[in-house]
N, C-alpha and C positions, 0 to 999 in steps of 0.2 A: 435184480431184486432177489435175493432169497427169502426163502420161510423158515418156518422153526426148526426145523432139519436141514437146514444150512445150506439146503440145494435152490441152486439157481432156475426162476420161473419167471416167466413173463409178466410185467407191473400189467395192473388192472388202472393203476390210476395215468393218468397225463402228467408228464415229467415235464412240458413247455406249453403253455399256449398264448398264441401269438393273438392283442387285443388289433393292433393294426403293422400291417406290414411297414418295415422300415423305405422309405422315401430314398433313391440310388438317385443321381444326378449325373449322367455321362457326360463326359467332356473329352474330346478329342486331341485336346492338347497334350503336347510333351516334350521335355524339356531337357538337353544331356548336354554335360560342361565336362570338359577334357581337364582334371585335374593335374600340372605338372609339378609337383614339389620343389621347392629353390632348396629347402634345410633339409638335413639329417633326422631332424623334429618333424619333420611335413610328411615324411617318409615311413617313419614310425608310427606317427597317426595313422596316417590312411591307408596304412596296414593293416591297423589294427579297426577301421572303419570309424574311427574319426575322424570326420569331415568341418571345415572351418566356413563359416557360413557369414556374410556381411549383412545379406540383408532375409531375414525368416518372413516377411510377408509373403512369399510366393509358396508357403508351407504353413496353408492357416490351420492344419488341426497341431500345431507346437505353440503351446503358450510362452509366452517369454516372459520369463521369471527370476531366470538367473543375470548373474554379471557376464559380461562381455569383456574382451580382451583386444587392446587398440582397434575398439569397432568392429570385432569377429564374435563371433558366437561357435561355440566347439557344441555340434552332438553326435552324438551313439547312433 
């Protein structure tokens, strides 16, 4: 925060406060799939961290919204 003199001072007020802490859920699962590309396209992608996905239920904070592609689903 600065003051009128444009120098930087310590805020007097609360910049966050927390009404209730956020609810974490652990889960000890996990889950790691050996991507082999067949295309030249598959390559490119997952290069560039595009990943083709058949089924997003196992990734429930991605809402699915967009179109799919012969049953894949491309995200970032």
């Amino acid at each position: 925060m600065t003051n009128q003199n444009y120098e930087i001072e310590i805020s007097k007020k609360i910049a966050m406060d927390f009404i209730k802490l956020p609810k974490i859920n652990l889960s000890n699962k996990s889950y790691l799939k050996m991507i082999r590309p067949s295309t030249k396209l598959e390559v490119g992608l997952i290069s560039s961290n595009i990943f083709s996905i058949e089924n997003l239920s196992s990734f429930p904070f991605i809402k699915i919204d967009g179109e799919s592609y012969e049953d894949f689903y491309y995200i970032l």
